[in-house]
N, C-alpha and C positions, 0 to 999 in steps of 0.2 A: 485109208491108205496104209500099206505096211510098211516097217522101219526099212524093211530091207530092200524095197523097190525103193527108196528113195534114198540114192548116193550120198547129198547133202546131208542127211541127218543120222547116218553111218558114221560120216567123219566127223560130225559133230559132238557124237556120243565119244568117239575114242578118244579125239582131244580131249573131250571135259573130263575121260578116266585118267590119259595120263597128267594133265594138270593135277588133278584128287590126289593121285600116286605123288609126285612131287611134293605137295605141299602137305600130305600126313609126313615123309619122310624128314622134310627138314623142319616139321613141329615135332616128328621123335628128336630129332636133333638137340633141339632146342629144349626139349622138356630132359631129357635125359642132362645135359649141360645146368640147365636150372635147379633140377634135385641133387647133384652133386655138389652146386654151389651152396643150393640149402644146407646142404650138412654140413658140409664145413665149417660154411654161418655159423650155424647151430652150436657145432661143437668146438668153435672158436669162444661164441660167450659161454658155454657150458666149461671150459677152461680159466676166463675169465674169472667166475664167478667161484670153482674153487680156487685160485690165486686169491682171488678176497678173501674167503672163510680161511684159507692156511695163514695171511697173513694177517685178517685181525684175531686168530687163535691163537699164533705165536707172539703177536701184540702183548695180546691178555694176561698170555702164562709169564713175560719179561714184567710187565706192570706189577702183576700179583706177587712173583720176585721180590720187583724193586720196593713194594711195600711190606713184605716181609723184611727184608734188609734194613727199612729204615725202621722198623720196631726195635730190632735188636740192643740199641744201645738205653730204650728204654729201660732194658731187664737187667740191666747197672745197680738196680738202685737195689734190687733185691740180691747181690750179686758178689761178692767181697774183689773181685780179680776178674780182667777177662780169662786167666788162665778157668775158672773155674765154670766157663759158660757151656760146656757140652752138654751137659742135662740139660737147658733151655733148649740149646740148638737142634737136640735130636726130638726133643716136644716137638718143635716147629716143624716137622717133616711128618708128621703125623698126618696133615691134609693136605701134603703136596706131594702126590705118586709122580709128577714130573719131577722132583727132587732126587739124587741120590745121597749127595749129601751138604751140610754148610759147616766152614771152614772159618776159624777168627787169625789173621795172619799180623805179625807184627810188619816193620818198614821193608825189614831184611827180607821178607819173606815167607820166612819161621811159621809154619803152622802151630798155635799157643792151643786153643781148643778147639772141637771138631765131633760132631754129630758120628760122625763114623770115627772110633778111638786110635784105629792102626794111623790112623792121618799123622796124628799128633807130633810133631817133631820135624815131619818133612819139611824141605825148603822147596820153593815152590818160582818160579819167574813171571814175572809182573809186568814183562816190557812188551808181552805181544795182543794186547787188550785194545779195541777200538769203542769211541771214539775215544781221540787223545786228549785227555783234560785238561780246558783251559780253567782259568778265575780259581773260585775257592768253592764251587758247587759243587758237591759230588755226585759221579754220574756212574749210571749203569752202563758198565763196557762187557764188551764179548770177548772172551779171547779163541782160540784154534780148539779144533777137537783134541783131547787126547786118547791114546790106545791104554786101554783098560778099567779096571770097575771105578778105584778112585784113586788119588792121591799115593794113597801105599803102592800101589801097582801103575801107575802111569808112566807112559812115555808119550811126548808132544807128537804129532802131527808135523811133517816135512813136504816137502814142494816132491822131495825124493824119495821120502817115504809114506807115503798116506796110508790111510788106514783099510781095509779090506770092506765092505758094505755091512757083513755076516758077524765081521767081530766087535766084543764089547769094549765100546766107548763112549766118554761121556763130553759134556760142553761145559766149560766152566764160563763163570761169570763174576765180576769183581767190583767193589762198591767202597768204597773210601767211609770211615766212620771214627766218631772220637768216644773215647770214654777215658772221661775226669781228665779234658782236653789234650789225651794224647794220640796220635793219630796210629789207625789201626784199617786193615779191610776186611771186609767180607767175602770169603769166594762162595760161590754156589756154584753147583754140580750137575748140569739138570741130564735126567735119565732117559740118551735118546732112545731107547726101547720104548717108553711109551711112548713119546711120536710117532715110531718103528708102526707100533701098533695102533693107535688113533690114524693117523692119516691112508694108511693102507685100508681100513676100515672104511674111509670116507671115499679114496677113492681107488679101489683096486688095480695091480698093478698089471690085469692086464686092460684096461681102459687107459691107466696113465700114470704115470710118475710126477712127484712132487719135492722140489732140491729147494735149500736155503741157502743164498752165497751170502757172506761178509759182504759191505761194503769194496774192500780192498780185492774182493776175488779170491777168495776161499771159502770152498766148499763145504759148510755149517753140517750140513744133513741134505740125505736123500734115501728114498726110496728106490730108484731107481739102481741095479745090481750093477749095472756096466760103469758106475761113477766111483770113485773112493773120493775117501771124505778127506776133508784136508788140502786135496789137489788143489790147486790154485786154477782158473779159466783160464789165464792167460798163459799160451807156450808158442812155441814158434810157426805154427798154422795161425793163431791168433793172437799175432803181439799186439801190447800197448802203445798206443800211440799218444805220442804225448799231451796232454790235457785231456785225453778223454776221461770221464768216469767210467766206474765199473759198471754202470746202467746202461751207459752207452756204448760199449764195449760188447757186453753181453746179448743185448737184444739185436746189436747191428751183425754177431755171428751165429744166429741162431734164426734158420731159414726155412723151421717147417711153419705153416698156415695154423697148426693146432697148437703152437706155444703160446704159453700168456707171461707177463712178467708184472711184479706187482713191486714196487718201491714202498718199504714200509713210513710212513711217516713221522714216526720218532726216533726208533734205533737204528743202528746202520744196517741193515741188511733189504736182503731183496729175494721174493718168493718167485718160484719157474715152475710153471707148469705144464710138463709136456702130453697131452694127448695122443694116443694110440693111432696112428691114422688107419691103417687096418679095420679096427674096433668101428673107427669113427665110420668109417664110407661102408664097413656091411652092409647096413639097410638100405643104400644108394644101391650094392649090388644087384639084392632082392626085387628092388624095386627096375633095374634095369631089364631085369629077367623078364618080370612083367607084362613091360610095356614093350619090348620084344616081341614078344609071342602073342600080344595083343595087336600090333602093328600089322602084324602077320597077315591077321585076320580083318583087320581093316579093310585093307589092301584089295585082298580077295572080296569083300564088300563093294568096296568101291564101282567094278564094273557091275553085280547085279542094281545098285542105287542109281549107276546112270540110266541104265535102260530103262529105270521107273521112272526117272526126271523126264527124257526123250517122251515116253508114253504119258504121260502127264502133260507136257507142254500141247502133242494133236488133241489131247482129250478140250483144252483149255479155250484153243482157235474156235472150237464147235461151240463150247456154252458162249463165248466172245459172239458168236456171228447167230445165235439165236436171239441173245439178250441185246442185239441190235436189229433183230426184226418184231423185236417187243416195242423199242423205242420206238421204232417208228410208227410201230401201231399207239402208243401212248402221244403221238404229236399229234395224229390226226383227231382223237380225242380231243385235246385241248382247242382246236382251231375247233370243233364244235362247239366248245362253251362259251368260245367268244373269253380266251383268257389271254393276256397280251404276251404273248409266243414268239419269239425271236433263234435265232440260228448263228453260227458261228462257224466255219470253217478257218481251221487258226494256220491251215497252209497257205492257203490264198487274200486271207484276212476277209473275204467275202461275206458281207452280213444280212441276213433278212428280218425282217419285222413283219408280223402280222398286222391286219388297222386296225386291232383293238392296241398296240403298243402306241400307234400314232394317238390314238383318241384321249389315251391315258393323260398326255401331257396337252393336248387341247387340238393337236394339230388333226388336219383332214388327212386320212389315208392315203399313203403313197406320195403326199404332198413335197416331199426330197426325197432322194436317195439316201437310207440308212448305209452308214457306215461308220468308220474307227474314228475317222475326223471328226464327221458329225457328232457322233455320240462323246468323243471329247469336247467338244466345241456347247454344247447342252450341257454339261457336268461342270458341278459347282468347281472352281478353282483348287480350293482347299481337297476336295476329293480326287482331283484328275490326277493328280502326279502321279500314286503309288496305286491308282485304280488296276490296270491292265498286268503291273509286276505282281498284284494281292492276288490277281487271278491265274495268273500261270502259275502261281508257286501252291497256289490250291490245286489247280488243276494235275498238277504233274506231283501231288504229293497223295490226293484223295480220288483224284481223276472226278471230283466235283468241286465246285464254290457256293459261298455266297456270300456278297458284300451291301452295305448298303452305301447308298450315296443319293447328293442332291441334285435333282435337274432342272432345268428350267424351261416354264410352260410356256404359254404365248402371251401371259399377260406380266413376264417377266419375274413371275412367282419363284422360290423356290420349293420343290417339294420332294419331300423325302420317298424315293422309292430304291425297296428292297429289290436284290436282283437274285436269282438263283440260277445254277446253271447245272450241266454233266456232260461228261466225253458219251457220244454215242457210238464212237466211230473210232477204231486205231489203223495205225499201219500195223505192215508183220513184223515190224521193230517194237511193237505195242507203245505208240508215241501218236498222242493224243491229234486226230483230225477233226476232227465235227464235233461242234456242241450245241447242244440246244439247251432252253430253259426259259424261264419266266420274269417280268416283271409286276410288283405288288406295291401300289401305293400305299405309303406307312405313315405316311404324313400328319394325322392327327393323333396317332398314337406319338411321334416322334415328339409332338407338340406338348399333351399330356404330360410324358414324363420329363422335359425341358420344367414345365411348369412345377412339377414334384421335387425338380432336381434344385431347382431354384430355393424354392422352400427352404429342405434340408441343407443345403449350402450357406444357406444364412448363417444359420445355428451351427456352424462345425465349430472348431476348437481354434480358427485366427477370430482375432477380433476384428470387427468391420463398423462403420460409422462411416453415415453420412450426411453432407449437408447441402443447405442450398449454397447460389453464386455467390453468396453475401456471407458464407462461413457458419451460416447457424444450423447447429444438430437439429437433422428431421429424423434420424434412426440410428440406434446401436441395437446389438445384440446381446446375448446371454455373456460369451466368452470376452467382450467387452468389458461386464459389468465384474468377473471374473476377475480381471488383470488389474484394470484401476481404479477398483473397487466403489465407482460410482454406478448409482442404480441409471435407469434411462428418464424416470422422472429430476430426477436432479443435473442432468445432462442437456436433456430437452431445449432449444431455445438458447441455446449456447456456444459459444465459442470454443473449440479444442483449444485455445491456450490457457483454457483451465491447467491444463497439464504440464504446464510449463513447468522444465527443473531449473530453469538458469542458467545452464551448463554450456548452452549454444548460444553464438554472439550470435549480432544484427545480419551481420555478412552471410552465416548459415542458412538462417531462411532467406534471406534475399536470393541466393543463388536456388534454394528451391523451390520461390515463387516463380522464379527465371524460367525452370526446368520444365513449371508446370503449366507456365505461358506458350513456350515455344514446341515443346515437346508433346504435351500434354499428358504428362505423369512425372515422377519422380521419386525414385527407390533410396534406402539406403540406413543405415542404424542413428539410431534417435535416440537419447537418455531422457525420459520424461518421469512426473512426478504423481505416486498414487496417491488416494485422498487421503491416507494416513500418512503423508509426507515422505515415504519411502521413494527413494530416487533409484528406476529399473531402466534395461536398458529395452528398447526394442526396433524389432527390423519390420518397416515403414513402408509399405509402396501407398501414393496416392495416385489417383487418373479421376482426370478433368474428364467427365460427359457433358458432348455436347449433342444438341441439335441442327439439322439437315444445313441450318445455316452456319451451322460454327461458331453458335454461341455457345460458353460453357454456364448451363444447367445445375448442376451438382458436382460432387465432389466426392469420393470413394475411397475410404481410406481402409486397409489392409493390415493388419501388423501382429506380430507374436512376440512374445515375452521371452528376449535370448539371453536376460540375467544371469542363468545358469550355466547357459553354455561360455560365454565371454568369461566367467571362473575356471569353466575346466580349461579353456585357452590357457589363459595362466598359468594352472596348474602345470596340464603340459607340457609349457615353455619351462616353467622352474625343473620339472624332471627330466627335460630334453637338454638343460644347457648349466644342471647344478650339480652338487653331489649332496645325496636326500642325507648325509649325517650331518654336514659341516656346514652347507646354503650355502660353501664354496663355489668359482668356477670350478665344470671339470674341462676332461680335457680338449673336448667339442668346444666348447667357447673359450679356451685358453689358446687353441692353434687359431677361430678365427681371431683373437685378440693380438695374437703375433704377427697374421699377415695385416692389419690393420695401423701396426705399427710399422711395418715394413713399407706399406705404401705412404705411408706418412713421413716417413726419412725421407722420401725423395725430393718434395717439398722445402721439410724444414732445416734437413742435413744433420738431427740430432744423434747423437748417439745412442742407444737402447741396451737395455742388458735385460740377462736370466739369471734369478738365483734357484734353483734346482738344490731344495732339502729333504732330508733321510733321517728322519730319528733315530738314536744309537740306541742298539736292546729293547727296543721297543716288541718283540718278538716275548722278549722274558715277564715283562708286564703281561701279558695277554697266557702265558702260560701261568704263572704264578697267581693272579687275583682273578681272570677269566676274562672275556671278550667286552663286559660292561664298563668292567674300568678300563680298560684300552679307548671303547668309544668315548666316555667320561672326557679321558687325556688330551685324543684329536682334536673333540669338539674346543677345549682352552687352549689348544695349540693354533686353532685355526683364530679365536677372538683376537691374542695375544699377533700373530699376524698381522694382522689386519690392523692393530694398532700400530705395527712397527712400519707401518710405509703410509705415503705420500697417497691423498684421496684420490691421485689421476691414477695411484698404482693397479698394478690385477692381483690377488692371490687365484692361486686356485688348487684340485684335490684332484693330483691323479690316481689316487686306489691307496690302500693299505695305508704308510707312514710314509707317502712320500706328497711333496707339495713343492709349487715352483709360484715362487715370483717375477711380475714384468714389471720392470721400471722402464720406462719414459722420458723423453725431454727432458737428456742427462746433457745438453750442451754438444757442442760441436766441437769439443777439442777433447782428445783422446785421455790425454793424463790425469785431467777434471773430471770426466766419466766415469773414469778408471777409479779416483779416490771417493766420489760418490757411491758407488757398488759398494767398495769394501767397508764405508763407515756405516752403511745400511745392513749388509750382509754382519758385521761385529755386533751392530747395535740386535739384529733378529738375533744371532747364536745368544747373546747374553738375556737376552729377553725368554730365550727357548729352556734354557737351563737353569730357573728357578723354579721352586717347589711348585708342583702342584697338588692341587688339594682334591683328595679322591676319597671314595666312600669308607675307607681301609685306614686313608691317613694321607700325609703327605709323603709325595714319590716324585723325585727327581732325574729329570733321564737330559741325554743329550743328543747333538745332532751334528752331523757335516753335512757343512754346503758346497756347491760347485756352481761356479757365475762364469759366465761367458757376457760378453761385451761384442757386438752389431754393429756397423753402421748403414745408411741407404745403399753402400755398394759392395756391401759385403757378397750377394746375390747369393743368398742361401736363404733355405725355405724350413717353417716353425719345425716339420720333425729333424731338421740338420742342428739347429740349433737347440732344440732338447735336447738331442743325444750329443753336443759338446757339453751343455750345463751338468748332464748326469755322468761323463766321463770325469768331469772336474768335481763331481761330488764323490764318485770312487776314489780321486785322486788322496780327497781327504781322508776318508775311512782308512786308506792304509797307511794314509802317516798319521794314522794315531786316535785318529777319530776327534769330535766335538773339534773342528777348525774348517778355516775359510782357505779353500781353493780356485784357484782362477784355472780358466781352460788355456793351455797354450796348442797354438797348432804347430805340426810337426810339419819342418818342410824335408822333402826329399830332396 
């Protein structure tokens, strides 16, 4: 039949082109929106990733600085004066091309000696250097760019007058240092030409530019020509709002997709990195071109592919309706052999049998009506349920099945027969009508391997034991003799309370001889004893066999060695509800331990409290001797703890150096409460504030606490009351640190 005599498969075909047509357009859609999003991706972590490298390169160069710096006052000793340190100082510039030059300045200022000689004598300002130094540590601070080569030729950097990209200027840096305890600094000079020329190198400026802000929003360095250095970020398109940081400030006005911004970790400053977007989406372009001009030709595709699907589908009906006049010539075959042949019509549910299917299960041919009932009605229980679902979901996935299952004969036997089937027959929706197929008694084979399976199941890896009515071992196996460690000769003729660990009262087995009376099994974990005295735990099922009269016969015992797992339990639990340095709570069992107190007020009406502590400088430890003596510290902070409160108390370890206590059952009247917290919270601060003894020596640090006071009607929940305990713990840090604060609420 031709496509074009028939209407219906004209319209069929144009539909299914313009559907094609549709759904290549909006996969161009979607693929062209996806590769644009790729790059961006792409060149957002490729952004990323130099914001890292510029900021641990400018890390590096501040560090190797500030180690140069603190050399300096070594070269004292060879040295009569600092006036006479400029020969050292210009040695030291020897292998630092980022150096121009280093500077020894007295208090006033006063450049004394200097690597570069014209220096010599300048006065220099000292006040515009971050960060601003607190204690007696000296710190590597930055200060503004200045315009020109060094010292002799400088002028600072202004909010009004910044400095041009193209012109020469350098970055000073400033370092506090004594010799023959008089205090003097260090300035260094560093040469941004070379950054000029390393980071242009790393990333060229037409891919992207690379800027260093100060902390405070001054502009250190950049590449980037449209910037002057010096400028400050913030101007009247983008004021400061108050409390913001400069991080926050900066990244919140800075709106293209290819910025990265990198917050240095130790100095003040912060790396930016802008990507080209142009640069970036080129290859999106290219690639849009592409898939354009390939769309194109899809398209055009599309109608010659339908007209080969249309001509493919009459080709299909024909092999369809031959290989249905094979079937039938393959039934008639089979009803020759006398093979038990059955039929299926799954429109009308209409089933036939041949009398070799009747004979199979004993019955006389024709002897009932075969049908769905029946043949559910013959099928073993356990098989019926999911019998007919296991076959249409075969059928309509392979357009054949085969399942087995058990039926039952006339002498009420059960016997295993295999069923096979196949769709002979579709509609023109190609939805399966007619099937025909076989039945194949499997029965002794089924039996066979039951018997084989039996075997091998003995021997698997649970251990099994069984006895007679009276408890005495008539068989164990291998994995038996495996776990508790008795052979079967030494088991033989015996009672499993050999096994006994002690560990279970009278009442435990009474209730599982109970189970095993009325139920007739009983599951469940058992701690029993191996013959080298080791006490294991294991998970237990018995079942009572009986016989047709119901008596119980034997006894069938089941069990594997869950030793190992009931440790990782624990373990679990300790890492799911501790904190793995201190064996403190953390903060998971410290909030359930706070509602637990909460529900407990209601009851008792007692008061409760939080002490919420923060080691003071605890940051400087961990800088200064490294992260082991910091853990070293926690760890006798958390013991020391733990001694300072009451056994119904909680400590526990929310992260870093901070830790909270829960007191309890402080009474029901508010001023007792109240004077309890604080002789607890005085007695922890003075307990916190003796030496401790660390690998290095003894180090003593200190701590503010902040305690908030609950009662049952307070109705606030553990994180409301964390965050009053650690407002009152800031409260103390800023009146001075190492003291005890109480949380007050603010009314409005």
């Amino acid at each position: 039949m031709s496509l074009l005599s028939n209407p219906k498969g004209t319209t069929r075909y144009l539909i299914a082109t313009l559907l094609i047509s549709i759904i290549t357009v909006v996969f161009i859609g979607i693929t062209l929106s996806s590769l644009r999003q790729e790059a961006v991706q792409t060149h957002r972590h490729i952004a990323n990733l130099h914001a890292h490298t510029f900021d641990e390169h400018f890390s590096q160069i501040l560090e190797q600085i500030n180690h140069t710096l603190d050399r300096i006052p070594l070269l004292n000793h060879d040295i009569t004066s600092p006036h006479s340190l400029s020969p050292a100082l210009e040695e030291l510039l020897y292998n630092a091309p980022y150096l121009r030059s280093l500077s020894l300045i007295n208090k006033e200022g006063l450049i004394l000696s200097s690597s570069h000689a014209p220096n010599i004598g300048v006065k220099i300002s000292t006040d515009n250097f971050l960060p601003i130094p607190f204690g007696e540590t000296p710190l590597l601070r930055i200060g503004i760019p200045h315009h020109g080569r060094d010292w002799s030729s400088a002028q600072p950097s202004t909010p009004q007058k910044p400095i041009e990209p193209d012109a020469v200027h350098f970055l000073p840096l400033i370092k506090k240092v004594f010799f023959a305890h008089d205090e003097y600094a260090i300035v260094a000079n560093i040469n941004t030409s070379y950054l000029t020329h390393r980071y242009i190198h790393s990333l060229p400026q037409e891919q992207g530019h690379v800027s260093l802000w100060r902390l405070d929003g001054i502009l250190l360095f950049s590449t980037d020509a449209a910037l002057r250095i010096g400028m400050p970020h913030y101007n009247p398109s983008h004021p400061q709002i108050e409390g913001e940081s400069h991080f926050e400030h900066l990244t919140k006005n800075k709106h293209s997709l290819m910025n990265a911004f990198r917050l240095a970790r130790i100095f003040p400053f912060i790396t930016e990195v802008n990507m080209n977007e142009t640069t970036a989406l080129g290859y999106w372009d290219k690639e849009r071109s592409k898939i354009l001009w390939l769309s194109t030709l899809l398209i055009t595709l599309c109608g010659f592919l339908g007209l080969a699907l249309v001509l493919s589908y009459y080709r299909e009906i024909e092999r369809q309706k031959e290989q249905l006049a094979y079937n039938k010539q393959f039934r008639i075959a089979m009803e020759a052999t006398q093979t038990g042949l059955w039929t299926w019509n799954m429109q009308t549910n209409a089933i036939t049998w041949d009398p070799q299917c009747y004979l199979l299960l004993g019955y006389e041919p024709y002897s009932f009506e075969a049908s769905l009932e029946k043949i559910y009605a013959l099928t073993h229980p356990d098989d019926a349920g999911a019998m007919f679902l296991s076959i249409k979901e075969q059928v309509l996935a392979h357009g054949s099945f085969l399942i087995e299952r058990r039926m039952k004969n006339t002498k009420n036997e059960w016997l295993w027969m295999q069923v096979r089937g196949k769709v002979i027959e579709f509609t023109k929706e190609h939805e399966p009508v007619m099937l025909t197929g076989v039945y194949i008694n499997i029965d002794a084979q089924k039996k066979a391997e039951q018997l084989h399976l039996s075997a091998v199941a003995f021997e698997t890896q649970e251990a099994i034991l069984i006895t007679d009515a009276k408890e005495m071992v008539l068989k164990v196996n291998e994995a038996f003799t495996r776990i508790t460690g008795y052979q079967e000769s030494e088991i033989l003729g015996k009672t499993p309370r050999l096994l006994n660990s002690g560990k279970h009262d009278k009442a435990f087995y009474d209730q599982m001889w109970k189970s095993l009376h009325e139920k007739g099994f009983w599951q469940g974990e058992l701690w029993n004893k191996r013959k080298n005295g080791e006490i294991y735990a294991e998970y237990l099922t018995i079942t009572a066999i009986r016989n047709k009269k119901g008596i119980t016969t034997h006894y069938l015992a089941n069990f594997n060695d869950i030793t190992n797992h009931k440790i990782a339990q624990k373990q679990i639990h300790e890492m799911a509800y501790h904190d793995p340095l201190t064996h403190l709570a953390n903060r998971v069992l410290l909030s359930d331990s706070i509602q637990n107190a909460i529900r407990k007020q209601v009851s008792s009406h007692h008061y409760a409290a939080l002490i919420f502590i923060d080691l003071d400088y605890f940051k400087e430890l961990n800088d200064q001797h490294g992260h082991d003596a910091g853990d070293m510290l926690l760890i006798q902070v958390a013991q020391r703890l733990q001694e300072s409160i009451r056994q119904s108390d909680t400590v526990a370890r929310l992260g870093g150096d901070e830790f909270v206590i829960l007191l309890e059952n402080l009474g029901n009247a508010h001023n007792y409460a109240h004077l309890q917290v604080e002789s607890i919270a005085q007695k922890v601060l003075a307990y916190l504030c003796k030496p401790y003894a660390l690998t290095h020596g003894n180090y003593t640090i200190g701590a503010s606490l902040g305690c908030t006071l609950f009662s049952y009607n307070a109705n606030k929940d553990a994180p409301t009351l964390l965050k009053e305990a650690d407002s009152a713990m800031y409260e103390a840090k800023e009146s001075g640190r190492n003291k005890v604060c109480f949380y007050q609420e603010r009314k409005m």
